[in-house]
C-alpha positions in Angstrom: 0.0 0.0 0.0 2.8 2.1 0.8 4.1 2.1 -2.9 0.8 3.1 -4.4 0.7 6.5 -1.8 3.6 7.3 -3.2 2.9 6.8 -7.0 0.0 9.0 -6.7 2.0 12.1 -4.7 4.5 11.3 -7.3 2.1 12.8 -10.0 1.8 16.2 -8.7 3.9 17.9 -10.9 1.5 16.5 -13.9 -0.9 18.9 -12.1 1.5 21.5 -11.5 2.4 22.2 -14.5 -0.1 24.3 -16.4 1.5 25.8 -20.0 4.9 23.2 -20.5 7.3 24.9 -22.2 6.0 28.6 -21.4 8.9 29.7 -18.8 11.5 28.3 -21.2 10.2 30.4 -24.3 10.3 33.4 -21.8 13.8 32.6 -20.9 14.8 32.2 -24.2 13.3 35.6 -25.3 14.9 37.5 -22.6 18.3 35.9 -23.6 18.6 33.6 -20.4 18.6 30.2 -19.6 15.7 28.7 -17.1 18.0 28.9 -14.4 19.0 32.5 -14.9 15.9 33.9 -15.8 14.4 32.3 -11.9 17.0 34.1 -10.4 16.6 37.4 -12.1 12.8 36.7 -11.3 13.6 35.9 -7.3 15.8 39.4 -7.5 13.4 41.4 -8.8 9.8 40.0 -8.6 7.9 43.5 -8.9 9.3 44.1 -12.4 7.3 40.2 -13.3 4.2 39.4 -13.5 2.8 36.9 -10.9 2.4 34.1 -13.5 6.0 34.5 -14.1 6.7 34.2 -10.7 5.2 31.2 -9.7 6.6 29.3 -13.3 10.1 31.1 -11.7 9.5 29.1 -8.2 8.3 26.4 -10.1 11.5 25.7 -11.9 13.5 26.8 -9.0 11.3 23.7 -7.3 11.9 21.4 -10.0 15.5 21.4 -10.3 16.3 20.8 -6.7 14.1 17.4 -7.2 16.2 16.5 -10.1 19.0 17.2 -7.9 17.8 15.1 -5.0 16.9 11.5 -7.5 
């Protein structure tokens, strides 16, 4: 039983994950890698807009758990 739990808390980021792709393209417009453009995002959140924040901490959340595995 303990294995299924975890399968199904393993799909969160399925739900998470609203417009795939859309940080990246933003990134890529502003010059940036993923990684750069979350931290110019976590420096200056009032110049972004607060969908852009959240795909910032989203990413920022992401890479530690590829990190961690």
């Amino acid at each position: 039983m303990a294995a299924k739990k975890k399968a199904s808390s393993d799909k969160w980021i399925q739900g998470a994950i609203k417009r795939p792709g859309a940080f990246t393209a933003k990134a890529k417009k502003a010059g940036k890698s993923v990684a750069g453009m979350a931290s110019a995002v976590s420096k200056n959140p009032e110049r972004y807009s607060p969908l852009t924040r959240k795909q910032a901490s989203l990413a920022k959340t992401l890479r530690k758990i590829s990190k961690k595995k």
